[in-house]
C-alpha positions in Angstrom: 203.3 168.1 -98.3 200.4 170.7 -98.6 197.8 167.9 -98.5 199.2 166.1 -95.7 199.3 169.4 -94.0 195.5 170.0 -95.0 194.6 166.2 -93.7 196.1 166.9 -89.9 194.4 170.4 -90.3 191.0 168.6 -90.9 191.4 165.5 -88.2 192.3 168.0 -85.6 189.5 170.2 -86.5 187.3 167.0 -86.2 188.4 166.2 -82.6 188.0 169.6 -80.9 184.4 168.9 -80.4 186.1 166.5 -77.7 188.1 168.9 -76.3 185.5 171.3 -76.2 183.4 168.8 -74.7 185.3 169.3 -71.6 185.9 173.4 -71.9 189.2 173.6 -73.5 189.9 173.7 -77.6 193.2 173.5 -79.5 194.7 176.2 -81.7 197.6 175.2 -84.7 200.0 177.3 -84.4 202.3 176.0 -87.3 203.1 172.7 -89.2 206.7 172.3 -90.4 207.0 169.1 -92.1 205.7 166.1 -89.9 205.6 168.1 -87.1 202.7 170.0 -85.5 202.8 172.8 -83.0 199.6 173.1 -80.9 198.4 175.3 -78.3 195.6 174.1 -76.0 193.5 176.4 -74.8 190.9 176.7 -72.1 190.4 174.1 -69.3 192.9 171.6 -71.6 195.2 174.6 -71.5 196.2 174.1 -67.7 195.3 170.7 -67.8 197.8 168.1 -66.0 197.0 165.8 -68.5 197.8 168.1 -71.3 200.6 166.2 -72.8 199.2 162.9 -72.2 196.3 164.4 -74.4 198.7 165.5 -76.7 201.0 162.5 -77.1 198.2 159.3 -76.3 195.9 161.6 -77.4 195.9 163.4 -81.3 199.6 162.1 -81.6 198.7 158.6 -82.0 195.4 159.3 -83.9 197.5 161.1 -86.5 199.6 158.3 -86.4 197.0 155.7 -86.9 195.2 157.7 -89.4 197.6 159.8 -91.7 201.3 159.1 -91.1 203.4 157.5 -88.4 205.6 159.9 -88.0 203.9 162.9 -87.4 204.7 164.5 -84.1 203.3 167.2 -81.9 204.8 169.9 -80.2 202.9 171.2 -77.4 203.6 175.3 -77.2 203.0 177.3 -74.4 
């Protein structure tokens, strides 16, 4: 479980340059099996489209990439 843990670590870490892009970022707060919780921050942070980010977003990169059945929890 640690190395699947490590693999969503290092894919998120690869796609905040696109989040920073746009003035927000993305902070892990914890992974607990096959799901993540994330915090954006910044402009993404109060973002209408946060959860479409989220779910359409990372979600379904992590899907496509790692495992199906990770989820993300968004935490305020």
């Amino acid at each position: 479980m640690e190395n699947l843990h490590q693999q969503i670590r290092d894919k998120l870490d690869d796609l905040r340059s696109y989040l920073q892009a746009d003035g927000g970022d993305l902070e892990i707060v914890d992974i607990q099996g096959k799901t993540v919780y994330l915090k954006l921050k910044g402009a993404c942070g109060g973002c209408p489209h946060a959860t479409m980010t989220i779910k359409s977003g990372l979600e379904r990169i992590l899907n496509e990439e790692i495992d199906p059945e990770i989820t993300i929890e968004r935490v305020v």
